[in-house]
C-alpha positions in Angstrom: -128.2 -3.3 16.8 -127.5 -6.8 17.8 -130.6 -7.0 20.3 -132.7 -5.6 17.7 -131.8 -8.4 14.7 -132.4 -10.8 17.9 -135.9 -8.7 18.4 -136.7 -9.6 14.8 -135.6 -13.3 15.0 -137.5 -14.3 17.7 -140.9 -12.8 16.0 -140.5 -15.6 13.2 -142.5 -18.0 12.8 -140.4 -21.8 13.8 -140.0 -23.3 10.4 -138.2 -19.8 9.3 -136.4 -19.7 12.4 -135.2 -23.3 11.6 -134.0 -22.3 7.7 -132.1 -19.7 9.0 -130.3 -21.7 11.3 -129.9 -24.6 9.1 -128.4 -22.6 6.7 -125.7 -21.1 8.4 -124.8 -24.4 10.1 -124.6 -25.6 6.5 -122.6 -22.7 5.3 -120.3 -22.7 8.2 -120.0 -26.5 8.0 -119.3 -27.0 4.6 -117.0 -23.6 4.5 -114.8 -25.3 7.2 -114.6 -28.4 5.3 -113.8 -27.0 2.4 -111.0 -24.8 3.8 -109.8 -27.8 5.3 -109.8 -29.5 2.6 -107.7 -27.5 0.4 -105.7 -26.7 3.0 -104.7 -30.5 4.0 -104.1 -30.9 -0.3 -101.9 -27.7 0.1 -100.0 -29.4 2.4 -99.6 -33.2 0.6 -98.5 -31.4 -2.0 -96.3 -28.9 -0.6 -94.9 -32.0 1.2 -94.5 -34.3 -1.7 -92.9 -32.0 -3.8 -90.5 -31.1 -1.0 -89.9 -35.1 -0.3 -89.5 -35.5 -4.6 -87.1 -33.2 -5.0 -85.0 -34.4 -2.0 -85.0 -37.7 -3.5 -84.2 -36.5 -6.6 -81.6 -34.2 -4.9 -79.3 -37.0 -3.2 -79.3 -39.2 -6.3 -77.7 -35.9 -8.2 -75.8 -36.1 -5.1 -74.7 -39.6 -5.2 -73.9 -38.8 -9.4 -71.8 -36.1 -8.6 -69.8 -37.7 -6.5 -69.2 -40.8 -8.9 -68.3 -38.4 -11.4 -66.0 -36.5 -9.6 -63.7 -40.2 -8.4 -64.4 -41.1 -12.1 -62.5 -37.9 -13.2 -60.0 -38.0 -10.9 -58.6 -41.4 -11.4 -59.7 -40.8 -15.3 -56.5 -38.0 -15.1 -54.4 -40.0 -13.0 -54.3 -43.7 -15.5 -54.0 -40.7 -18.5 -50.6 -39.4 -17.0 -49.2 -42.2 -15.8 -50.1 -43.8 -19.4 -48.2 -41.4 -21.3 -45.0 -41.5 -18.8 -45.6 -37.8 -17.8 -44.6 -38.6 -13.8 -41.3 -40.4 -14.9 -40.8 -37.7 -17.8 -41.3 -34.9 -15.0 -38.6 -36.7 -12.0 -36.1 -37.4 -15.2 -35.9 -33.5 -16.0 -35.2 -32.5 -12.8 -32.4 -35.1 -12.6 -28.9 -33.8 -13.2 -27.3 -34.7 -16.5 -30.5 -35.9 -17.7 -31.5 -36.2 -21.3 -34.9 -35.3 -21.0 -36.6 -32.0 -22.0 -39.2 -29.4 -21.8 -40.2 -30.4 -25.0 -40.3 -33.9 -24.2 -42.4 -32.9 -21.1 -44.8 -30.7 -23.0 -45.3 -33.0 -25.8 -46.4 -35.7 -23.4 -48.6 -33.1 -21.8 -50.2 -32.1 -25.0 -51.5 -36.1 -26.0 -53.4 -35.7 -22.6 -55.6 -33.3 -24.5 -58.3 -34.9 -27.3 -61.4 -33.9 -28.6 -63.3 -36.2 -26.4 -61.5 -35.5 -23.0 -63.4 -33.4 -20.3 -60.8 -30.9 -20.0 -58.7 -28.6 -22.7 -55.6 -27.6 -20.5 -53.3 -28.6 -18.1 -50.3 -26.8 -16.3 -47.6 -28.7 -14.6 -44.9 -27.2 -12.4 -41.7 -29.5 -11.3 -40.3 -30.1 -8.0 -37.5 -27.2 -9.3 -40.3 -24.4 -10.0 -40.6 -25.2 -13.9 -43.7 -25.1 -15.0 -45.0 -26.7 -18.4 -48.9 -26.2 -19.8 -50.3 -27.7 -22.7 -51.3 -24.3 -24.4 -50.7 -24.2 -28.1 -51.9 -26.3 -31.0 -55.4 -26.5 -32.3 -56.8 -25.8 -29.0 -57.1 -21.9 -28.1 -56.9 -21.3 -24.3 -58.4 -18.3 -22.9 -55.8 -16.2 -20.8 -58.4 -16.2 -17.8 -58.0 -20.3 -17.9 -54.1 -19.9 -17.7 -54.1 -17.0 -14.9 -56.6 -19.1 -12.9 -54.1 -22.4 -13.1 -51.4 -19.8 -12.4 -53.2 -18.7 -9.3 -54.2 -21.8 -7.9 -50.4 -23.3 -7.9 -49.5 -19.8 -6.4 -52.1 -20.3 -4.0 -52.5 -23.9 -2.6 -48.9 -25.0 -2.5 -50.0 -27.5 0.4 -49.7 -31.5 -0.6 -52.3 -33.2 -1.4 -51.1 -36.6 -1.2 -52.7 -37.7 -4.3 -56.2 -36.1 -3.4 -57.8 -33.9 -6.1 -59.1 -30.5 -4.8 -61.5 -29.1 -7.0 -62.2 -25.0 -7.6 -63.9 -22.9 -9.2 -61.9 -19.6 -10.8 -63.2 -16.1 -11.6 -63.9 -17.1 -15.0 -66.5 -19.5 -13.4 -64.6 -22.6 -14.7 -64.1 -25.9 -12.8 -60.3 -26.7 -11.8 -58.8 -29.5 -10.4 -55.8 -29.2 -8.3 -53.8 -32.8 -7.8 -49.8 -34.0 -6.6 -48.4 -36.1 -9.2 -46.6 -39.2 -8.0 -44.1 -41.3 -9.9 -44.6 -45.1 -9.3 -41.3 -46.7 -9.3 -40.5 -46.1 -6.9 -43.4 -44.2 -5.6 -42.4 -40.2 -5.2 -44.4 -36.5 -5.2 -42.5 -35.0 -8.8 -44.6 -32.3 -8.7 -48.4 -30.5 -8.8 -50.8 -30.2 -11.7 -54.0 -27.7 -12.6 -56.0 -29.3 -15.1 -59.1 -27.5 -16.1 -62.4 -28.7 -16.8 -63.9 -28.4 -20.2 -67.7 -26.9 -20.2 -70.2 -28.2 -17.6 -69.4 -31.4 -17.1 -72.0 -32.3 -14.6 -74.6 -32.2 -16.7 -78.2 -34.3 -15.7 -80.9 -35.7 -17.8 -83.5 -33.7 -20.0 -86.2 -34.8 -17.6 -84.8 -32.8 -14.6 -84.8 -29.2 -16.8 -87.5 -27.5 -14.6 -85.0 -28.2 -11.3 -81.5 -27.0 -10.6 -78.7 -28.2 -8.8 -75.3 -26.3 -6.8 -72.5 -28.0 -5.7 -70.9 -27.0 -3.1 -68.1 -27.5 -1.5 -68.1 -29.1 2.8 -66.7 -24.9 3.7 -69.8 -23.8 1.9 -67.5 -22.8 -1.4 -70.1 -22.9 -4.6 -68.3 -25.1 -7.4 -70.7 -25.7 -10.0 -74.5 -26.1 -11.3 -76.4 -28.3 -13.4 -80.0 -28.3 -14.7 -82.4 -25.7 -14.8 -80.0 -22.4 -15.1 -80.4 -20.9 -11.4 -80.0 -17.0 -11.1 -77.3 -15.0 -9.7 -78.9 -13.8 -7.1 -81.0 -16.7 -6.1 -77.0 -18.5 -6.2 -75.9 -15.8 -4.1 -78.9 -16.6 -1.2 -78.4 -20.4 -1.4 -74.9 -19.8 -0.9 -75.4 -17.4 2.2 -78.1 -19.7 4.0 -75.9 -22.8 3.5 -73.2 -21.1 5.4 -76.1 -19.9 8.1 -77.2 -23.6 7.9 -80.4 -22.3 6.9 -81.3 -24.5 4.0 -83.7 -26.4 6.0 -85.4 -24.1 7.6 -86.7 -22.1 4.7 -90.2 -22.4 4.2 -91.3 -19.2 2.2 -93.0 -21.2 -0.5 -95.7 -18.3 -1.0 -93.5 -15.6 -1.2 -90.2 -16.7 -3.2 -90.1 -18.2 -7.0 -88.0 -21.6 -5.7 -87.8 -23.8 -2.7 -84.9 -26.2 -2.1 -83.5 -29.0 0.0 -79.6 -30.1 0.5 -78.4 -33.1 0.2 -74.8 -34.0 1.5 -72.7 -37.0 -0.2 -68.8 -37.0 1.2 -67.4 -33.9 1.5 -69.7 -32.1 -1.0 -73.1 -30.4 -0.2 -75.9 -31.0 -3.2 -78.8 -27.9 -3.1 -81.4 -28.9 -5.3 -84.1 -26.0 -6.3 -86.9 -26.0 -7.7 -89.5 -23.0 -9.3 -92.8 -22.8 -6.7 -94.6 -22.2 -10.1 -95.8 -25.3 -10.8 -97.2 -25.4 -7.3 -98.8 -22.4 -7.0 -100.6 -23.2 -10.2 -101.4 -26.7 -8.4 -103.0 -24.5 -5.3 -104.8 -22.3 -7.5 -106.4 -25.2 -9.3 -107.3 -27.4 -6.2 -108.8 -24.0 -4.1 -110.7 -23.1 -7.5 -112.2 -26.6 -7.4 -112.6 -26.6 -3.7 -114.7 -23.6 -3.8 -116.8 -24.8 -6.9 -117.6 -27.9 -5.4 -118.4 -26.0 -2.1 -120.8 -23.8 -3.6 -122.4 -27.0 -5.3 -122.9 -28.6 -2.0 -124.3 -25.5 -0.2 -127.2 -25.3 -3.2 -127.8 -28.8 -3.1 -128.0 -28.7 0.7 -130.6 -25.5 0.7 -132.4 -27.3 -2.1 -132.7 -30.4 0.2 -133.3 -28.5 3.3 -136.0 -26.9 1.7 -137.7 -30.2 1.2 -137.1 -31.4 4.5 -138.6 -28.5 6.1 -141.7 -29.0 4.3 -142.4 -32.6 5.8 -141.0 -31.3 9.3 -143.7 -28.7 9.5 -146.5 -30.7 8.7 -145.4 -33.3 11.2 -145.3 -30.8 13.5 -148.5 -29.4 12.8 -150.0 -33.0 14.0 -147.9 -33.4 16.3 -149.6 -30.3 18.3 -152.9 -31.0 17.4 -152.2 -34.0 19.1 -151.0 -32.7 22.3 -154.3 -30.8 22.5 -156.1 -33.3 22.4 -154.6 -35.2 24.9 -154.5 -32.0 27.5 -158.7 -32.7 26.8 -158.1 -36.0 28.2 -158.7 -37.7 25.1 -156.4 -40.6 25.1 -157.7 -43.0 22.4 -156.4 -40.7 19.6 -152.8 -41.9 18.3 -150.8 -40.2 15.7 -149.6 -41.5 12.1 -146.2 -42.1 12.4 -144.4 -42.4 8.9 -140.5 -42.7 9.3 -137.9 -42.9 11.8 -136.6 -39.2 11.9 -136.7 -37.2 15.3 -140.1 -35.9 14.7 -141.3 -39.1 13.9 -140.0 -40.6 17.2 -141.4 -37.5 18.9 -144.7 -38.9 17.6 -144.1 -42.3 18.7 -143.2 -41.2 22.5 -145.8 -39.0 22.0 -148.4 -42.3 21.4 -146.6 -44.7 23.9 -146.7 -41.8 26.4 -151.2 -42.0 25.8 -151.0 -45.7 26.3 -148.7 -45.4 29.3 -151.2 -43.2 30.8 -154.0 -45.8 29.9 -152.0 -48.5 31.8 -150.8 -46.6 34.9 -155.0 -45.8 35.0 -155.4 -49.6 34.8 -152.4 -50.7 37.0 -153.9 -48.2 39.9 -157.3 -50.5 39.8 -155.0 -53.9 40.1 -152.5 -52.4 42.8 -156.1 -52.0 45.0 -156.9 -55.8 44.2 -153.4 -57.1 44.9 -153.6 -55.2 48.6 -157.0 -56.6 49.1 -155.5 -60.1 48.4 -152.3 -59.1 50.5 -154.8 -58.4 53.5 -156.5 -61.9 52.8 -153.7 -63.7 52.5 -151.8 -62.0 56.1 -155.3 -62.9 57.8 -155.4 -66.6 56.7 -151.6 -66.5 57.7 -152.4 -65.2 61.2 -155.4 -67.8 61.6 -153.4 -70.8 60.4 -151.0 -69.7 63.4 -153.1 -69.2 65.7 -154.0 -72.9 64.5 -150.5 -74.3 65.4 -150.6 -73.0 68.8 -153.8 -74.7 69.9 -152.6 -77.1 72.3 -149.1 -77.5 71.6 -148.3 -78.8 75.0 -149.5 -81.9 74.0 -147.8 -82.4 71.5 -144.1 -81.3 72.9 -144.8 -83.5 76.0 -146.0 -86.9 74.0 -142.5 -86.1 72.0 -140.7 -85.7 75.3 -141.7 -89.1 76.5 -140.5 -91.0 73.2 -137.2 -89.1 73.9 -137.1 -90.2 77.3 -137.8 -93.5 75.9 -135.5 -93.5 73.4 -132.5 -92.4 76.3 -133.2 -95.5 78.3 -133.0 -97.6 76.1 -129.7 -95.9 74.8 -131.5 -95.3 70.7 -129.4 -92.4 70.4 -130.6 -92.1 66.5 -134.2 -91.9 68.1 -133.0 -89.2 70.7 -131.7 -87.2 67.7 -134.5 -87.5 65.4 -137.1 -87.1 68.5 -134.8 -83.5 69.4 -134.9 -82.5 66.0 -138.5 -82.9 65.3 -139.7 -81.1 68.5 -137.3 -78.2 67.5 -138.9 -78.1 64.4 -142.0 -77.8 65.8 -141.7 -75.6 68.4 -139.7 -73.0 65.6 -142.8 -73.4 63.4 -145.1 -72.4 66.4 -142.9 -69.4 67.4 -142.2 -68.2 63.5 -145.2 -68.4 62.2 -146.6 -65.7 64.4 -144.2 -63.5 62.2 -143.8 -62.3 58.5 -140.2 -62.3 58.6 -137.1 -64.0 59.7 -133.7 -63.6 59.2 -131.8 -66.2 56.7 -130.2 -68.2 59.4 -133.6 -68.7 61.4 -134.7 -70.0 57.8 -131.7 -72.4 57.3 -131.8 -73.7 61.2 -135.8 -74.7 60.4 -134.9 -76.3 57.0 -131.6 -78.0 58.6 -134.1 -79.4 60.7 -136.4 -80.4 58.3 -134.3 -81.7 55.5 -132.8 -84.2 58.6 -136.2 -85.1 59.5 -136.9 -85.7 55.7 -133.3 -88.2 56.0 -134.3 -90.2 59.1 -137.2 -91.3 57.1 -135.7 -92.3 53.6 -132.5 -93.2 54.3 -128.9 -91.8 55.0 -128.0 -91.0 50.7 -129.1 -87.9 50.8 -126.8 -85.2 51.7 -127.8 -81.3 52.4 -125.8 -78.8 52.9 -126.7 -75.0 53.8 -124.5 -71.9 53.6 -124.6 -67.9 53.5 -122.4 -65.3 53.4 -122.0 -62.7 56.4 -123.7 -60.3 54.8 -126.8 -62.5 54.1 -127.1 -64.1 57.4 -129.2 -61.6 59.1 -130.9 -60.0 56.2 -134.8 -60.4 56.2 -136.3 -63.3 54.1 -140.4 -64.0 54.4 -141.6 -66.7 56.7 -141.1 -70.1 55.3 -140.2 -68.8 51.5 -137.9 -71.2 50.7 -139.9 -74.5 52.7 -141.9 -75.0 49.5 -138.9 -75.0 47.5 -136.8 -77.3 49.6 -140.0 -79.7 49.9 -140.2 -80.3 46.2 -136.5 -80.7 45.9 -137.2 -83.3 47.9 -140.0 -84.7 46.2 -139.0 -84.2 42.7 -134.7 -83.5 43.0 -134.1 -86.9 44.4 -133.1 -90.3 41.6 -133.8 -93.1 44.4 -132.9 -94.3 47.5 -130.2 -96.0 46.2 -128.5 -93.6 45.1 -126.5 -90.1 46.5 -128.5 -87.4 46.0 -127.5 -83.8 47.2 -129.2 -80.5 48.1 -127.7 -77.4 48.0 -128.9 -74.1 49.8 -126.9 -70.8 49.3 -127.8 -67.2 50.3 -125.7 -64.3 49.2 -125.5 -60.6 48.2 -124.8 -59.2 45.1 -125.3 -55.3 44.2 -127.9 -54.8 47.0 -130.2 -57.5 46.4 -130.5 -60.7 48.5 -130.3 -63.8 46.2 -130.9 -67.3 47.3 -130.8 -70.3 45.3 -131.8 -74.1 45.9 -130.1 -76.6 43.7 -130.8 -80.6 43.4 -128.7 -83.3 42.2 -131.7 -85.3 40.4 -133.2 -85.4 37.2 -133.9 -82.2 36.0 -137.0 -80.6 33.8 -138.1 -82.0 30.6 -137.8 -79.4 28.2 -141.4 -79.0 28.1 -141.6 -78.6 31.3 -138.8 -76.6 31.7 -140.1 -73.9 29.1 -143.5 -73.4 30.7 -141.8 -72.6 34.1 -139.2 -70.1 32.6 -142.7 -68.6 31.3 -144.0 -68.7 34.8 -146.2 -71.5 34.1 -145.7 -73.0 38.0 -147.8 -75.8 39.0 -149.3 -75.7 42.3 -147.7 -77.6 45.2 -148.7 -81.1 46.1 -149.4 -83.3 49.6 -150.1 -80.0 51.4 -147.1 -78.1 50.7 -147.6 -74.5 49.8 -146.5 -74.9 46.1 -143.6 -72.8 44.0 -147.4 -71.1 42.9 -147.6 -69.6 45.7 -144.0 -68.8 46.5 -144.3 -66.9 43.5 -147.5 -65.0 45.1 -145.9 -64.1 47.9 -143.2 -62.6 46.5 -145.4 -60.6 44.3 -147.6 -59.7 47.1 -144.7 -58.7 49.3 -142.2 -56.8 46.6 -144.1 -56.9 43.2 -141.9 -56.7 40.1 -138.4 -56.0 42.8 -138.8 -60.0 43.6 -137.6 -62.7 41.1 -138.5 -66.4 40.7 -136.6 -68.6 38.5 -136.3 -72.3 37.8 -133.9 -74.1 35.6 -131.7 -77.3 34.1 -128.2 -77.7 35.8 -126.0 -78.1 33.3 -124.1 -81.3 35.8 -128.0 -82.0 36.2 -130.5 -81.4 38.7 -132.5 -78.0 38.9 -131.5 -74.7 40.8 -134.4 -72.6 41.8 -133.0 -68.6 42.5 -135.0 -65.9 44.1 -133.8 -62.4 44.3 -135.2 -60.1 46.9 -134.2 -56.4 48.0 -132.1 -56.8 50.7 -133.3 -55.8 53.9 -132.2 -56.0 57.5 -135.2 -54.1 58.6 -139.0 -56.0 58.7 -141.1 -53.5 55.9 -144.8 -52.6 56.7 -146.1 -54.4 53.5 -150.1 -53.1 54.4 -149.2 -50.4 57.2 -149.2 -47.0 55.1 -151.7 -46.4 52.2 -148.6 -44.6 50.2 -146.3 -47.6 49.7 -145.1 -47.6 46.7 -145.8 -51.2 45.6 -143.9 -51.0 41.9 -146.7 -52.7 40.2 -146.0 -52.0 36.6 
């Protein structure tokens, strides 16, 4: 099955192979995004109404507990105003003149239509118990047998504390020692019980529900949005499993809830996952809609695209033909900067390339030509120097000899130095290359020679690194360059003027670079030789012209030439080479590769 629908695809034609694929990428990509969308606003949402309602959860919290301190010492200042604690020691008192009646009547005024609670039963350090039941208030027997039950059952002290409970009738109770103040004595326990739900909370919260809860887990009382029995009964069976805050079953129960714990009482608020599964419903119905909308607009424009993208191909191969003719002059109208239209520009700069590489082949034949001229003049011109040299070295020994006996020793220096020079020039020039330091030693030479004559204010200093030292360097490159620093880099004889000569390595490539202390370039000037614009040497010297043409000769584009300002003035001349310890066959092999682009 599958290698047959594969069978069928590849027999399409491109542009349909290309809508097919384009449309399932858009499908697939705008299917994940919308699924990723609605399910990141799932989750804000799920998350926000989770951190609401805990907000809203400890403030109920917080309100509950105020109300529950207000209460208490609401019932305490009520008793103690009516005298009930000093009616309740006197009784018990032998051969006092207080009675029950006295007691309950004092009891009764506790009770008013605006308290929060509508009875109260008090039992006596002797076991004599006095409620508040009769009057226009009618008590439920539940609400006495729970009071009954809770003196029966917590007869610990509570040391003025009020322990609240919740009876089988579902009512509130509060369960507190009363103390007489002077002095200050337990006289006894009282059971008041609360009237109605007296932690109520605002209109606005009537969607949401609140338990209280006591620190054992013990369910007290609600508030808000009336919460089922059995949803009650769960809360109250994961609280004691300290499972509140791990429930996350938003999709498949009716409420989700976080606690909240103020003192010693536990706040669960819960809420109805109505609302939010509406929510969901709305924002996948909308994610979907606007899904669909996108893939239709994306086939629409994908249909348009195409369009354009097959014509361009179309030229694009009619093109290529043309060129596998050898037809080069043809160039194709590029409109655009999609990646068919750059495929048509590489395609043109690739038929111009080939044009240039055609007419770079023809120059590469002229340069060697001229590289063979120039290595024959070099050879002649050395075969020059060593006409006769004998003459010379002996006419320069007898000066020195001179020069000794007569004790000159600047004479014997400059004599030594200039027949060293010479005889270097007549050994060196027989060869292409020398190493750096053969190069520095001739120029040391040289540039002392250059001193003698003009005066001692010029100072010239020549170093390498170790790694430059021996490395291979043309015959007499830098001569020129040092020669017209020392026509042009020097202000006077009156002043110091210094000349700098460095060789070093840096990424595999011999650099060497002559600086002067003088004047610098004019900007003119200094323009037209960043352009290459080098004038040719003067008073016999080679010329930074040639330099240049050697270097290009020898290494084409791999050499470099540069001249420039120093910004503490003067001008630094840097050549970059390969770097080569080994002397290259520059006209020995007719397959050099001499990088002539």
């Amino acid at each position: 099955m599958g290698v047959s629908v594969m069978k069928k695809f590849s027999r399409l034609n491109f542009a349909t192979k290309l809508m097919i694929v384009y449309i399932c990428a858009l499908f697939f990509a705008i299917g994940s995004v919308t699924y990723n969308q609605i399910h990141a606003s799932a989750k804000i949402l799920k998350e926000e109404s989770a951190r609401n309602l805990g907000m809203l959860t400890e403030q109920v919290a917080l309100n509950f507990r105020e109300n529950q301190e207000s209460l208490g010492y609401s019932i305490y200042s009520k008793m103690a105003a009516l005298e009930i604690p000093s009616l309740m020691d006197a009784y018990v008192q032998p051969e006092s003149a207080t009675t029950l009646a006295d007691v309950r009547y004092a009891l009764t005024q506790m009770i008013t239509d605006s308290s929060d609670y509508n009875y109260v039963l008090i039992e006596m350090l002797d076991g004599t118990r006095v409620h508040t039941d009769g009057g226009k208030y009618t008590i439920p027997s539940a609400v006495k047998d729970n009071c009954a039950a809770i003196l029966d059952t917590h007869r610990s002290v509570t040391y003025g504390n009020s322990n609240w409970y919740r009876g089988t009738d579902g009512g509130v109770y509060i369960l507190r020692d009363v103390y007489a103040i002077s002095p200050l004595r337990r006289v006894g326990k009282a059971v008041i019980h609360m009237r109605g739900n007296i932690f109520s909370v605002s209109n606005v919260y009537e969607n949401t529900g609140f338990l209280f809860f006591d620190s054992h887990g013990k369910y007290l009382s609600g508030a808000g949005m009336e919460v089922p029995e059995e949803v009650r009964r769960q809360v109250t069976k994961d609280l004691r499993d300290n499972a509140i805050t791990r429930r996350d079953n938003w999709l498949k129960t009716e409420y989700y809830m976080v606690s909240s714990t103020s003192g010693s009482w536990i706040t669960v608020g819960i809420c109805s996952t109505a609302a939010y599964r509406e929510m969901v419903g709305r924002i996948i119905y909308h994610g979907v809609l606007f899904g669909c909308i996108g893939l239709l607009l994306g086939i629409a424009l994908l249909t348009m695209l195409m369009r354009g993208l097959v014509s361009k191909l179309t030229q694009l191969r009619k093109a290529m033909a043309r060129v596998s003719d050898g037809d080069f002059s043809r160039h194709i109208a590029v409109s655009g900067e999609d990646d068919i239209s750059q495929l048509a520009q590489t395609m043109n700069h690739m038929t111009a390339k080939i044009q240039e590489l055609l007419e770079q082949l023809v120059e590469k034949e002229r340069l060697k030509n001229e590289a063979e001229i120039q290595i024959l003049e070099y050879r002649y011109r050395s075969l020059e120097t060593q006409i006769r040299p004998h003459f010379i070295y002996n006419a320069l020994e007898t000066v020195n000899s001179m020069a000794k006996i007569r004790g000159n020793e600047d004479i014997v220096e400059i004599v030594q130095r200039i027949s060293r020079y010479f005889r270097s020039i007549t050994v060196n020039t027989t060869r292409q290359f020398l190493t750096c330091q053969q190069e520095f030693d001739m120029l040391q030479d040289y540039t002392e020679i250059y001193r003698f004559i003009h005066g001692d204010r010029l100072k010239t200093t020549f170093s390498a690194k170790e790694a430059a030292r021996n490395a291979l360097i043309p015959t007499m490159i830098l001569q020129p360059v040092v020669e017209n620093a020392l026509q042009h880099g020097i202000r006077s004889q009156e002043e110091d003027s210094e000349i700098i000569v460095h060789a070093y390595v840096k990424e595999d490539r011999l650099n060497l670079t002559v600086k002067d202390t003088g004047y610098g370039l004019s900007p003119q000037m200094e323009r037209k030789l960043q352009s290459g614009q080098i004038p040719s040497g003067r008073q016999g010297g080679i010329g930074l012209g040639n330099v240049r043409q050697r270097l290009r000769l020898i290494y084409g584009e791999d050499a470099s030439l540069t001249i420039s300002n120093r910004e503490e003035g003067g001008v630094v001349v840097h050549i970059t080479i390969p770097l080569t310890y080994i002397e290259p066959d520059i006209l020995g092999s007719d397959d050099l590769d001499w990088d002539l682009e």
